[in-house]
MMTF fields as JSON, N, C-alpha, C and O atoms, coordinates in Angstrom:
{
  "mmtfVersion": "1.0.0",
  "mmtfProducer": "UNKNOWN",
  "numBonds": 479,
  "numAtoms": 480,
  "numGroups": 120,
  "numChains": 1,
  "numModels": 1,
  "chainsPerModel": [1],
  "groupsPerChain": [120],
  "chainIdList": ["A"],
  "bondAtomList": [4, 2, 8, 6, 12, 10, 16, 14, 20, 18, 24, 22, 28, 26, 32, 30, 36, 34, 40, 38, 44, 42, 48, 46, 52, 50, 56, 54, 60, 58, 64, 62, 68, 66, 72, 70, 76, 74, 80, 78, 84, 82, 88, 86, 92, 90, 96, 94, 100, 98, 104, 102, 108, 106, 112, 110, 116, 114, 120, 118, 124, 122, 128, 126, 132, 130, 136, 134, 140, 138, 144, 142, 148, 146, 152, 150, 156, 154, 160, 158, 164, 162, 168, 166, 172, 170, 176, 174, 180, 178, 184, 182, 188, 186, 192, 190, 196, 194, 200, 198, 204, 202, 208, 206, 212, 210, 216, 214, 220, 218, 224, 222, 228, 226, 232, 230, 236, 234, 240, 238, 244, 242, 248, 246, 252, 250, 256, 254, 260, 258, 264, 262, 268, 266, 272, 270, 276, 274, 280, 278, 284, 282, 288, 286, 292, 290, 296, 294, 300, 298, 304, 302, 308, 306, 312, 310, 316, 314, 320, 318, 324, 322, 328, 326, 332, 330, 336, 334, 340, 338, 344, 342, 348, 346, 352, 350, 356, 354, 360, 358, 364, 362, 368, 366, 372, 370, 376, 374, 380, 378, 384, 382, 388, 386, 392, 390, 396, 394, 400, 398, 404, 402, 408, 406, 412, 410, 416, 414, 420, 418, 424, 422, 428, 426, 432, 430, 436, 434, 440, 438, 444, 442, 448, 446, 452, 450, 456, 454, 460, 458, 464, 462, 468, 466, 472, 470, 476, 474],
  "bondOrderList": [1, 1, 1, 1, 1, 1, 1, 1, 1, 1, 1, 1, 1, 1, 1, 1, 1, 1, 1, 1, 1, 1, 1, 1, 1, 1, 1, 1, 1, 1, 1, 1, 1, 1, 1, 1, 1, 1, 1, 1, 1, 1, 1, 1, 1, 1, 1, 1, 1, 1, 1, 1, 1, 1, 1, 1, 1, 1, 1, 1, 1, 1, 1, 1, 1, 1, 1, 1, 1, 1, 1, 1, 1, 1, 1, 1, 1, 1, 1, 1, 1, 1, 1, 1, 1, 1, 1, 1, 1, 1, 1, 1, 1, 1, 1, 1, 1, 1, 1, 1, 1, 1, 1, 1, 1, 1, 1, 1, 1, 1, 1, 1, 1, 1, 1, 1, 1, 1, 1],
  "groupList": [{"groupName": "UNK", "atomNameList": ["N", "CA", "C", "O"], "elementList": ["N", "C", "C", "O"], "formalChargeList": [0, 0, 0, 0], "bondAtomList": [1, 0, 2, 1, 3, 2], "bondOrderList": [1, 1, 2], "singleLetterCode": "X", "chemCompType": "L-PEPTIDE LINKING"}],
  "groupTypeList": [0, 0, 0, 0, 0, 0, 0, 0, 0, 0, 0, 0, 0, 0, 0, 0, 0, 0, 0, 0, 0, 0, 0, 0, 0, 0, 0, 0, 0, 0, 0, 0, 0, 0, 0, 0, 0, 0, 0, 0, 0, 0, 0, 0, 0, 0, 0, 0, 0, 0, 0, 0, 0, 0, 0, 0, 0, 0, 0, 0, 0, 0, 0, 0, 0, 0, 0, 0, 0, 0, 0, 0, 0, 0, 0, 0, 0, 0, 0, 0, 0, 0, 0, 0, 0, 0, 0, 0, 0, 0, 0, 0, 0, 0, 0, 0, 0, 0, 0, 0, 0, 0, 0, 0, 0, 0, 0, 0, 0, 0, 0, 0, 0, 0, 0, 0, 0, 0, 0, 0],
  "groupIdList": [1, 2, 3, 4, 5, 6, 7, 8, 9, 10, 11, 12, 13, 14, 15, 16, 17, 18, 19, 20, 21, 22, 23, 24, 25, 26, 27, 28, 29, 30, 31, 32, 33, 34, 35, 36, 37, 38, 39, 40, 41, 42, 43, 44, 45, 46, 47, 48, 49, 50, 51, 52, 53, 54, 55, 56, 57, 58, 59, 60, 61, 62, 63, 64, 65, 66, 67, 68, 69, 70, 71, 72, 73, 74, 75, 76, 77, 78, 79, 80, 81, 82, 83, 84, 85, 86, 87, 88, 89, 90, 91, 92, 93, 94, 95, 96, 97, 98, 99, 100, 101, 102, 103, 104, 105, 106, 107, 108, 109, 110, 111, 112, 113, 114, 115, 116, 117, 118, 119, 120],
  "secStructList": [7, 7, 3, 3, 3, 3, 3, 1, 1, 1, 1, 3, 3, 3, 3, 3, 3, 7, 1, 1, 7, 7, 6, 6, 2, 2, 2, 2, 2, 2, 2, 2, 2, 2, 2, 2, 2, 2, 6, 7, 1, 1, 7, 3, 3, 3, 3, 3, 3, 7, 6, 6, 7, 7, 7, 7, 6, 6, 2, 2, 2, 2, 2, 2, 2, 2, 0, 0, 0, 0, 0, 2, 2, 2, 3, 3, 3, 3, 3, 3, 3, 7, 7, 7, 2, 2, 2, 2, 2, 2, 2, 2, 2, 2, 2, 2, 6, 6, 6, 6, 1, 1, 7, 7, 7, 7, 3, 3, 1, 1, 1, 2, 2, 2, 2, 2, 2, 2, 2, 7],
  "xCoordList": [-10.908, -9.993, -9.338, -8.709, -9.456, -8.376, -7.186, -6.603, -6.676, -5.391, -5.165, -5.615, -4.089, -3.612, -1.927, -1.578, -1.145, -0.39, 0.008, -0.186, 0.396, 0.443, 1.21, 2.255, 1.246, 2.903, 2.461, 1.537, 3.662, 3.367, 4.76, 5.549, 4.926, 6.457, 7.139, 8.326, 6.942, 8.082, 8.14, 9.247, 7.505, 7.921, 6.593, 5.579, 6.831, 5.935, 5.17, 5.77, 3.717, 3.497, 2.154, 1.223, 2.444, 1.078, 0.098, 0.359, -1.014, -2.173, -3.098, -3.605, -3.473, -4.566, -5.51, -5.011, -7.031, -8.076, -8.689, -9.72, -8.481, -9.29, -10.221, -11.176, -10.444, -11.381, -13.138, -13.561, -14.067, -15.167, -14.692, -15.089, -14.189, -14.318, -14.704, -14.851, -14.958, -15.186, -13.864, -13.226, -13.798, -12.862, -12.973, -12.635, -13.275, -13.461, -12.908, -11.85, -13.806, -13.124, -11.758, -10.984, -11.321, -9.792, -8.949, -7.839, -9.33, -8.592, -8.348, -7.295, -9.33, -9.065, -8.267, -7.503, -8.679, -7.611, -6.367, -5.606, -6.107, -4.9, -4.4, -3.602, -4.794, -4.272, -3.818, -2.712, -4.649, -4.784, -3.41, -2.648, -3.485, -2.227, -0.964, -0.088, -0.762, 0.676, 0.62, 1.521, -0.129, 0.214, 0.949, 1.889, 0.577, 1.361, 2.544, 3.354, 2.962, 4.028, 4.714, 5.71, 4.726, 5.361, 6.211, 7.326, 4.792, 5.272, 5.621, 5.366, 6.197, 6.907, 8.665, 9.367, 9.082, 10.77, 11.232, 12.433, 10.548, 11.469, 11.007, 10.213, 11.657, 11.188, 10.215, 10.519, 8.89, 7.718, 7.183, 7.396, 6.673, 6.25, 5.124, 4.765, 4.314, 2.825, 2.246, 2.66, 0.98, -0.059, -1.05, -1.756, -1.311, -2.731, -3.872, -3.482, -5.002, -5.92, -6.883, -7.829, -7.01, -8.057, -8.866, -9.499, -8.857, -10.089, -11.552, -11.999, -12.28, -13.248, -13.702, -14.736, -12.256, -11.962, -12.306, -11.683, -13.285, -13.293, -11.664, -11.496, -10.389, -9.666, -10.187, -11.125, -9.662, -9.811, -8.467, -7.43, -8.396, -7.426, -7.332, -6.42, -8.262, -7.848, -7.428, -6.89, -7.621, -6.516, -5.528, -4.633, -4.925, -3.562, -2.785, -1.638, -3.929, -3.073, -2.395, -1.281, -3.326, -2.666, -1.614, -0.613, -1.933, -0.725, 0.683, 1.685, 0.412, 1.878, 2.368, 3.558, 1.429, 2.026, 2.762, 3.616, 2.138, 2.444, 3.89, 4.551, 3.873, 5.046, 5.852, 6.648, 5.829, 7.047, 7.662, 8.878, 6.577, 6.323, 7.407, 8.196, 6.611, 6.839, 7.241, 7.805, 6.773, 7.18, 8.182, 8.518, 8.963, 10.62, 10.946, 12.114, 10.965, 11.955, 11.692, 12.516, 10.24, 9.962, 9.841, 10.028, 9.462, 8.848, 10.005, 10.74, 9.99, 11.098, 10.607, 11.142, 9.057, 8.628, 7.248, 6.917, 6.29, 4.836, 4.492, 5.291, 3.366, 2.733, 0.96, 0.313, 0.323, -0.971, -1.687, -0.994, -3.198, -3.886, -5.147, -5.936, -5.342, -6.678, -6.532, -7.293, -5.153, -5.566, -5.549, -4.877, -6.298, -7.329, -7.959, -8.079, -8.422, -8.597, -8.348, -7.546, -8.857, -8.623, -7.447, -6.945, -7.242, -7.192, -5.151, -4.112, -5.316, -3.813, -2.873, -1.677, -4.009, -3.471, -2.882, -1.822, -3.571, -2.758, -1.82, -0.744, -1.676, -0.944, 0.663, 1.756, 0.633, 1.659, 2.488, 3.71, 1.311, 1.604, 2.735, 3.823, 1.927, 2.419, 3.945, 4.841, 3.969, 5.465, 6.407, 7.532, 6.159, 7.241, 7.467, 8.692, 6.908, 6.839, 7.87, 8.479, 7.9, 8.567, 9.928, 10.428, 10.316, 11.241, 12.829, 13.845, 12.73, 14.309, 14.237, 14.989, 13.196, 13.654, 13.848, 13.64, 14.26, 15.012, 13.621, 13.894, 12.652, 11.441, 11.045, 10.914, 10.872, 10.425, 8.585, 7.853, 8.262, 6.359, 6.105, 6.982, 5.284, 4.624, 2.921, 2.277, 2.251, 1.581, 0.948, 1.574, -0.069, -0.339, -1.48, -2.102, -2.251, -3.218, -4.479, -5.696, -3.036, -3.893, -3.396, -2.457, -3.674, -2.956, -1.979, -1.535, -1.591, -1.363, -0.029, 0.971, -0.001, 1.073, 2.023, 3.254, 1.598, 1.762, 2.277, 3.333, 2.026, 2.588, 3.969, 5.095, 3.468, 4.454, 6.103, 7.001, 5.754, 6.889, 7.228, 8.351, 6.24, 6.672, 7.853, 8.862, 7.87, 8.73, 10.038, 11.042, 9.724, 11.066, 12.549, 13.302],
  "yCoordList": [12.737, 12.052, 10.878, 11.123, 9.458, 8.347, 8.009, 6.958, 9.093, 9.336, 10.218, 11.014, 10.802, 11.664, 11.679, 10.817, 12.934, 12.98, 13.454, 14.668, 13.04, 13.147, 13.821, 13.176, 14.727, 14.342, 13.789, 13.926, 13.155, 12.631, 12.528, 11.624, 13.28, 13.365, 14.006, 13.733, 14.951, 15.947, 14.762, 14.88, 13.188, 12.931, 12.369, 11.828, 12.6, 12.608, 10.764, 9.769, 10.941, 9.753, 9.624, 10.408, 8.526, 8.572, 7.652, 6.481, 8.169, 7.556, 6.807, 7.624, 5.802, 5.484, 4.739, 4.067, 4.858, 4.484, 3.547, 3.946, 2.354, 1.655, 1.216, 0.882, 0.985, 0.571, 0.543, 1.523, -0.609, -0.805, -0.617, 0.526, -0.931, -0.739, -1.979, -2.887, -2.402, -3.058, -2.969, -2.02, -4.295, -4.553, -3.524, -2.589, -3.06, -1.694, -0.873, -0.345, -0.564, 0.953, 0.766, 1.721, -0.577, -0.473, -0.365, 0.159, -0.767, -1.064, 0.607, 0.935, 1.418, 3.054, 3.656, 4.621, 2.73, 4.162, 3.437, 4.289, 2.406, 1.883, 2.833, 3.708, 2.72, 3.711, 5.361, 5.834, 5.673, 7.338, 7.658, 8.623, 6.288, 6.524, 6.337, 7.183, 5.468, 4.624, 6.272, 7.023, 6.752, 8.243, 9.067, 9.709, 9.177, 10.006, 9.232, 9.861, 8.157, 7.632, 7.825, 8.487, 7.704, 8.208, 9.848, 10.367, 10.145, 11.638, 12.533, 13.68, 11.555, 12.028, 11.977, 11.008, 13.209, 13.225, 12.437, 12.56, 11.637, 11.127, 9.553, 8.989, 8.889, 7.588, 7.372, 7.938, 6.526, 7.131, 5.948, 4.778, 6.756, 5.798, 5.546, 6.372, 4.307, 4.285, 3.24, 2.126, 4.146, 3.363, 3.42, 4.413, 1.619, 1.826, 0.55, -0.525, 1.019, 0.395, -0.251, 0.44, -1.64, -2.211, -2.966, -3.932, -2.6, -2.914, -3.157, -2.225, -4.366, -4.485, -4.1, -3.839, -4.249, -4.249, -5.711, -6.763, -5.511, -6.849, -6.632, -5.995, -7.526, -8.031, -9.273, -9.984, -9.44, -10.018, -10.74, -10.423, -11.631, -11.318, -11.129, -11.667, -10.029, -9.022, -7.839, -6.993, -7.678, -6.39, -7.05, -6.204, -8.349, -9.156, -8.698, -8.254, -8.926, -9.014, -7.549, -7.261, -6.854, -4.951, -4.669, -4.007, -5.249, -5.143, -5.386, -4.672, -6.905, -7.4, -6.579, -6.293, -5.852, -4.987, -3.398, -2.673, -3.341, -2.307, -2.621, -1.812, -3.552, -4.184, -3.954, -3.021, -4.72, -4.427, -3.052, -2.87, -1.97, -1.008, 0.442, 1.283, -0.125, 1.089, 1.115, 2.047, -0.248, -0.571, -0.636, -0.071, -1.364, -1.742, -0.905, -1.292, 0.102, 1.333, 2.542, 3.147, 2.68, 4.089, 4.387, 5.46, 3.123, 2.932, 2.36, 1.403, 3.267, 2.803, 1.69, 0.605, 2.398, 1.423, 1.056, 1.919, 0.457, 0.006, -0.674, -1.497, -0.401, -0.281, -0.813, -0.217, -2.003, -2.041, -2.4, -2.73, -2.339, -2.099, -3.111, -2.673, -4.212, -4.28, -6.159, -6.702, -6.526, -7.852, -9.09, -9.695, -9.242, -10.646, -11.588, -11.366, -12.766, -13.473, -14.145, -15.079, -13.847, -14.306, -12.972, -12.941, -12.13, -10.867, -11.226, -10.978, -11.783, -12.219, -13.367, -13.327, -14.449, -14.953, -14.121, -14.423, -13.004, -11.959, -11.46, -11.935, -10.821, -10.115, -11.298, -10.731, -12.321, -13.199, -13.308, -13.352, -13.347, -13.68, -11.958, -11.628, -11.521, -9.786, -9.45, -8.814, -9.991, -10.067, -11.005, -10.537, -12.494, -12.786, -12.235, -12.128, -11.652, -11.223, -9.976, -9.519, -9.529, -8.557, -9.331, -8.49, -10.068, -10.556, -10.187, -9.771, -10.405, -9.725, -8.037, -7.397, -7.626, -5.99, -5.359, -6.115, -3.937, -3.508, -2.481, -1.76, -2.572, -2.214, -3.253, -4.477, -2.13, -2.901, -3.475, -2.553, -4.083, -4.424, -5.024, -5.832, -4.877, -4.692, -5.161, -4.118, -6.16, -5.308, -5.032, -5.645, -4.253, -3.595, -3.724, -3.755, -3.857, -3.752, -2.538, -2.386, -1.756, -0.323, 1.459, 1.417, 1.962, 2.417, 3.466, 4.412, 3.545, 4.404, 3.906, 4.606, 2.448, 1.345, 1.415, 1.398, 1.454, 1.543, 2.836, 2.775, 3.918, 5.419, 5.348, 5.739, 4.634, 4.719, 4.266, 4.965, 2.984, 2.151, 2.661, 2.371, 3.851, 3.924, 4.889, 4.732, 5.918, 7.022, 6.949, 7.653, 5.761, 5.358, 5.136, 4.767],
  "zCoordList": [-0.551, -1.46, -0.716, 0.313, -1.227, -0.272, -0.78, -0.511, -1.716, -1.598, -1.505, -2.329, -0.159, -0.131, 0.868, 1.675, 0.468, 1.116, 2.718, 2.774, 3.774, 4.795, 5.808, 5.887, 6.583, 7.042, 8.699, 9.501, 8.596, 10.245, 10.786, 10.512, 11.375, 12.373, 11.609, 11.792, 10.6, 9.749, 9.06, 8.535, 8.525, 7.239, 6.217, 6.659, 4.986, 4.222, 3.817, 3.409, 4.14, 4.138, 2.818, 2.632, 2.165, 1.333, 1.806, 2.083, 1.899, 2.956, 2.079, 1.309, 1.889, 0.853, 1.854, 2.756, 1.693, 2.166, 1.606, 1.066, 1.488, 0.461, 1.143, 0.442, 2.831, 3.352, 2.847, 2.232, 3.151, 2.386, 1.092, 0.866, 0.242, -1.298, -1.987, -1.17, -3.412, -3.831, -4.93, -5.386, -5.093, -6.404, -7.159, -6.432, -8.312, -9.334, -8.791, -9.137, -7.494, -6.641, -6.473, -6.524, -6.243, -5.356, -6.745, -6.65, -7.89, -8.958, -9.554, -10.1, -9.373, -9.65, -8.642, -8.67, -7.584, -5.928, -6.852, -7.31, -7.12, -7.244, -8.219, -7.883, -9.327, -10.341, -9.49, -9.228, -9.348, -9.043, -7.858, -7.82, -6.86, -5.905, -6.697, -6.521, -7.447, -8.098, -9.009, -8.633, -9.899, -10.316, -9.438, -9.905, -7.846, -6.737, -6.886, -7.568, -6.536, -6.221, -7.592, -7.3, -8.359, -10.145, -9.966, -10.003, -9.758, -9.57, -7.943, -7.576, -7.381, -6.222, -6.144, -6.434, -5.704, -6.223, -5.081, -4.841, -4.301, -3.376, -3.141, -3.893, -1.918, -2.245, -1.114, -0.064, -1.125, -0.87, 0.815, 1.13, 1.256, 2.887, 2.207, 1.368, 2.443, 1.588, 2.795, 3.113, 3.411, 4.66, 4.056, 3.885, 3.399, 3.06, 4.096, 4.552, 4.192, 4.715, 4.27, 3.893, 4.153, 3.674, 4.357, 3.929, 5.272, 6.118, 5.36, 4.69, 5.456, 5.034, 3.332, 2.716, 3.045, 1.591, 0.84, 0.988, 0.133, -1.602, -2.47, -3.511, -1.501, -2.405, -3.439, -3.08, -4.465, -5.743, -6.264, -5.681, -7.25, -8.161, -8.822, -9.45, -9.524, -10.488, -9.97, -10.684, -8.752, -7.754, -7.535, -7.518, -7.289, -6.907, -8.084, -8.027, -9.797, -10.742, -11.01, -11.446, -10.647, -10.51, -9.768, -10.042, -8.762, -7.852, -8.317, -8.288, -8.862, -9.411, -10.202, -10.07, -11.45, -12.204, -11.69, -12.2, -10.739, -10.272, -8.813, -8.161, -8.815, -7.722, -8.796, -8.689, -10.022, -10.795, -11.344, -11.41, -11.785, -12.369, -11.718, -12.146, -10.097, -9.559, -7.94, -7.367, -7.3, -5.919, -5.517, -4.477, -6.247, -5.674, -6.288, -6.333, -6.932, -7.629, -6.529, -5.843, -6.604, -5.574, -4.092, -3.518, -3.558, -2.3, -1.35, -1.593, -0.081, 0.866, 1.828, 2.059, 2.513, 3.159, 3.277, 4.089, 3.076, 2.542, 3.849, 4.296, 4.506, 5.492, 5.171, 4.31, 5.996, 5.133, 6.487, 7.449, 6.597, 8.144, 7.744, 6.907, 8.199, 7.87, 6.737, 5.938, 7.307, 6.871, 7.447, 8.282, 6.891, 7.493, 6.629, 5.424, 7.253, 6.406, 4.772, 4.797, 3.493, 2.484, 1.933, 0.809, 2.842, 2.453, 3.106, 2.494, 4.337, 4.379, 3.392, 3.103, 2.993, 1.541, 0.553, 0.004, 0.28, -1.158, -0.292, -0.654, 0.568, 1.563, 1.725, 1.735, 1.797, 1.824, 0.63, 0.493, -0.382, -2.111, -2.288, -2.76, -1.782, -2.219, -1.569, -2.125, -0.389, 0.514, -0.148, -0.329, -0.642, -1.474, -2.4, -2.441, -3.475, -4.542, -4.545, -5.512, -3.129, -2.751, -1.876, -1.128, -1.822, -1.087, -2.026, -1.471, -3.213, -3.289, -3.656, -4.391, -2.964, -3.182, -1.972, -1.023, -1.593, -0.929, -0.053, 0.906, -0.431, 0.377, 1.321, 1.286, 2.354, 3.687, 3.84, 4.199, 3.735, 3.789, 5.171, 5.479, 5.962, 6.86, 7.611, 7.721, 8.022, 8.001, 9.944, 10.809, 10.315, 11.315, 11.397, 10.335, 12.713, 13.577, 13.396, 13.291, 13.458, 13.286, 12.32, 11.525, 12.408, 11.316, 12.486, 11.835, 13.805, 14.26, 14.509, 14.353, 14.977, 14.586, 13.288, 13.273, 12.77, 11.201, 11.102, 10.473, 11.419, 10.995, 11.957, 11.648, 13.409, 14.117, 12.665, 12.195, 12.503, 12.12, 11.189, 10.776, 10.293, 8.956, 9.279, 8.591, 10.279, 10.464, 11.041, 10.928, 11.786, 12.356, 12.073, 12.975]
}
């Protein structure tokens, strides 16, 4: 499953794998994770990896909906591994977009980096 929940250091992390995916695929993990984050009673660490991921913008445009939906309401701190290239363009777009909310975004090298910071 490439979503799942985690714990790492006694705190709860949601892990998503999007690595190798194609647009379609990432547009379903997307759904299926933002369901976890809905239905989690607390406010949520989220490390996802897209390494060698087909971003799009029809995944940018999901995103946004889901930035509005459910990001800045649920999520404390968002953590992402794996961007590069055309892939740090959305990644920039996605951080302003997020600039007047109270979630922290990130992103990391590696995902071990990344778990580090998320727990801290």
């Amino acid at each position: 499953m490439p979503a799942k929940w985690i714990d790492h250091k006694g705190k709860r992390v949601l892990y998503v794998d999007f690595r190798k995916l194609t647009s379609s695929e990432i547009l379903k993990l997307m759904k299926e994770s933002d369901d976890m984050v809905v239905a989690s009673p607390t406010k949520v660490l989220y490390l996802g990896n897209i390494e060698d991921a087909v971003v799009s913008r029809e995944v940018m445009g999901q995103l946004k909906q889901y930035a509005d939906k459910s990001v800045r309401k649920r999520f404390e701190k968002l953590a992402v591994v794996g961007v590069t290239g055309v892939k740090k363009v959305f990644f920039d777009a996605f951080v302003a977009m997020m600039d007047k909310s109270t979630v922290q975004v990130k992103s990391f090298r590696t995902e071990e980096e990344a778990l580090k910071w998320l727990v801290e």
